[in-house]
C-alpha positions, -999 to 999 in steps of 0.1 A, spaced: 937 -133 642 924 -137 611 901 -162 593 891 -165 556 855 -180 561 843 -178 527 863 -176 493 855 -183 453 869 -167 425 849 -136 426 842 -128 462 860 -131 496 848 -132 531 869 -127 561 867 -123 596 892 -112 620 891 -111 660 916 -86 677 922 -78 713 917 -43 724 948 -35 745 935 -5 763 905 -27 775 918 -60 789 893 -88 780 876 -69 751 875 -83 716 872 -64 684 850 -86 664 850 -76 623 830 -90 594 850 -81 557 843 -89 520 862 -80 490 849 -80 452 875 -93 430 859 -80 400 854 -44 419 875 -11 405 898 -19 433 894 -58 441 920 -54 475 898 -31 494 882 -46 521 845 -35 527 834 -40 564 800 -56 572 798 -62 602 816 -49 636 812 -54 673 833 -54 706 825 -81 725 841 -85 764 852 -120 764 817 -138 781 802 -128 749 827 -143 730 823 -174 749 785 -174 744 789 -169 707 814 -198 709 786 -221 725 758 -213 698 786 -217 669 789 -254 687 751 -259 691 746 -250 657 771 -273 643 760 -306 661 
């Protein structure tokens, strides 16, 4: 799953959430930008990565929801 979180016409930011098959109830959690205005303005440059078992998911979740309120 993939979410654009942050867009203009210069700069992209993107975050995607994938299950990790080969360890059920772990999450591969990824932070991307691209640079339209870089050489190559489709490459992807990470910025952020973690793997996350699916409580910490949950508690990120909850202070995404606190935060919001």
């Amino acid at each position: 799953m993939k979410a654009i979180v942050s867009s203009s016409p210069s700069f992209q930011r993107e975050i995607s959430l994938t299950p990790i098959p080969s360890v059920p109830g772990s999450f591969h959690l990824e932070v991307s930008s691209r640079l339209f205005s870089a050489k190559d303005p489709n490459a992807k440059q990470r910025n952020f990565s973690v793997i996350l078992e699916r409580e910490g998911l949950q508690q990120l979740k909850r202070l995404i929801d606190r935060s919001l309120k």
